[in-house]
C-alpha positions in Angstrom: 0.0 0.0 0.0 1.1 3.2 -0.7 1.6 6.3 1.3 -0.7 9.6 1.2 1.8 11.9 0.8 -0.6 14.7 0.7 -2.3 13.5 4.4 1.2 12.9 5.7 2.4 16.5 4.6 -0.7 18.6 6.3 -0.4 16.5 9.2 3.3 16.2 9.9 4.7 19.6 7.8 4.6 21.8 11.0 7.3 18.8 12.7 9.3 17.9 10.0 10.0 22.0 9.6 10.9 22.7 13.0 13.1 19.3 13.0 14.8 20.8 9.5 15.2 24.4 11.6 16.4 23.2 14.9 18.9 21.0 12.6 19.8 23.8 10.3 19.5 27.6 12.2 18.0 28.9 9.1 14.4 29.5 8.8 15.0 29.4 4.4 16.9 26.5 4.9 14.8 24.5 6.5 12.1 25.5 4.6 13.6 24.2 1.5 14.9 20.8 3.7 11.0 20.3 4.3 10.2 20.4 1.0 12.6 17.8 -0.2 12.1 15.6 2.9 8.7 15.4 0.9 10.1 14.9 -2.4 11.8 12.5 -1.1 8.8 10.5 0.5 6.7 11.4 -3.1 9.7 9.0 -4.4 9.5 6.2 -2.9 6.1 6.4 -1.3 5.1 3.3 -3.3 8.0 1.4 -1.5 7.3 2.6 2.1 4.5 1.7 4.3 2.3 4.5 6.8 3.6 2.3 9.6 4.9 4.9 12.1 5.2 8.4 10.0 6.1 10.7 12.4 9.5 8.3 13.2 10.1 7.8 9.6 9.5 11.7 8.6 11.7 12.7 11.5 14.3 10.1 10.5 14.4 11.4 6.4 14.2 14.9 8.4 17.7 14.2 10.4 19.1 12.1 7.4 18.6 15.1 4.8 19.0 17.8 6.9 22.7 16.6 7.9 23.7 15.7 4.5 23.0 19.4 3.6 24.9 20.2 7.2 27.7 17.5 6.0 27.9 19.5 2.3 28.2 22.9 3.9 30.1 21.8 6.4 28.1 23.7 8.8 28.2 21.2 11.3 28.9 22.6 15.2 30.9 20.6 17.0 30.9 18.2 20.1 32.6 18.7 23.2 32.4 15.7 25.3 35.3 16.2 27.9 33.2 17.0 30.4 31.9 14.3 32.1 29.7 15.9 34.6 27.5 17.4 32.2 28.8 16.0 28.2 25.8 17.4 27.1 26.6 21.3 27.3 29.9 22.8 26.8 31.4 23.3 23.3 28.7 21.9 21.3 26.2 24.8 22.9 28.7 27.4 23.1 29.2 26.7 18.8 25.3 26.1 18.0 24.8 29.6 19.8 28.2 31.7 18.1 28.4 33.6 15.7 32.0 33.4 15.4 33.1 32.6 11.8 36.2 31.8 12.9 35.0 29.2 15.8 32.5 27.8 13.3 35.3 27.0 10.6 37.7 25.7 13.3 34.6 23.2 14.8 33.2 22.3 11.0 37.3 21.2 10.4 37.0 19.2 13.8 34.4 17.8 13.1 35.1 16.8 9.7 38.0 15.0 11.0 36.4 13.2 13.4 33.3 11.5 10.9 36.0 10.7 8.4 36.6 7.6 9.3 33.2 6.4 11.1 30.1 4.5 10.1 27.7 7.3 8.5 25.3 6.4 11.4 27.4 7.7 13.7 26.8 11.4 13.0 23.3 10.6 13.6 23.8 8.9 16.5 25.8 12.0 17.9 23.5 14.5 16.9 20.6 12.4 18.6 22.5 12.1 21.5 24.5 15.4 22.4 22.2 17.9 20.5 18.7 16.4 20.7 19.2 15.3 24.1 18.1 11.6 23.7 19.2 9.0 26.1 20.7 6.3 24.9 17.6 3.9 25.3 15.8 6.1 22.7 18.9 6.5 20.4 19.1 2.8 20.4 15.4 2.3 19.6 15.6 5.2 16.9 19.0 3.7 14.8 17.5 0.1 15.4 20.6 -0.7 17.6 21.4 -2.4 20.9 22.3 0.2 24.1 25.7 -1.2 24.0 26.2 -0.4 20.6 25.3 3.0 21.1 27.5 3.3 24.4 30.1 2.0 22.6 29.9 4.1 19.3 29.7 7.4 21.3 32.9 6.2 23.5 34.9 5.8 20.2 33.8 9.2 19.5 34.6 10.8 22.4 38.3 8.6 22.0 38.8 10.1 18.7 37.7 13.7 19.4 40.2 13.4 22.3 43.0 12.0 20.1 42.5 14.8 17.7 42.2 17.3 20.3 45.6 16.7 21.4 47.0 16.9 17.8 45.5 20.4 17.8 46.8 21.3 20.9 51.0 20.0 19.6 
């Protein structure tokens, strides 16, 4: 069966917009990420099912919205040295700048630490440090186990450190 795209956009445009904005920081932006998350459905809605919509909107919404972060290389980065609070920190203090320079030395960071990873793991971070998900509901949202979550953000935080350190030599 195939999706109604046109039910599924008047009922879920208002969340996949602010999930584009919050994502983005640009009200034309995610605007135009809406849209395609759409086009996108329009696509393939004879392959999908309307089993959970809102999770598989807000999932194309996340996917779509950091490949355009990822091509921009907009992307804030994540401090997680901090282990009283690894939420907060450097990933706030960038989200909230407008410091060119600080955004360009973060998006360079950051670029060096997904290199090398599974794709997932961007999404996994941004879940975690910037929406604020615990790990039970990153888990349940990638389709992984708690452990495998745990474990992805700890070689995260290992390789941030690592090229922490090279900055700092």
């Amino acid at each position: 069966m195939s999706l109604d795209v046109e039910a599924l956009f008047s009922r879920y445009k208002g969340m996949v917009f602010r999930r584009c904005r919050a994502l983005l920081k640009d009200e034309s932006l995610a605007l135009d990420a809406m849209q395609d998350v759409f086009v996108k459905l329009m696509e393939k809605q004879n392959q999908l099912t309307d089993e959970a919509p809102s999770s598989l909107l807000y999932t194309i919404s996340t996917n779509h919205c950091l490949n355009i972060i990822r091509s921009n290389k907009r992307f804030e980065s994540i401090d997680i040295d901090s282990e009283e609070d690894e939420k907060q920190g450097l990933l706030s203090e960038i989200a909230n700048s407008i410091d060119i320079e600080a955004q360009s030395v973060a998006s360079n960071m950051l670029n060096r630490l997904f290199r090398r990873q599974p794709e997932n793991s961007q999404t996994i971070a941004v879940l975690y440090f910037y929406d604020g998900m615990t790990l039970e509901e990153v888990a349940s949202r990638m389709g992984m186990s708690v452990s495998g979550v745990r474990k992805r953000i700890r070689q995260l935080k290992a390789t941030l450190k690592k090229l922490e350190e090279l900055s700092i030599e």
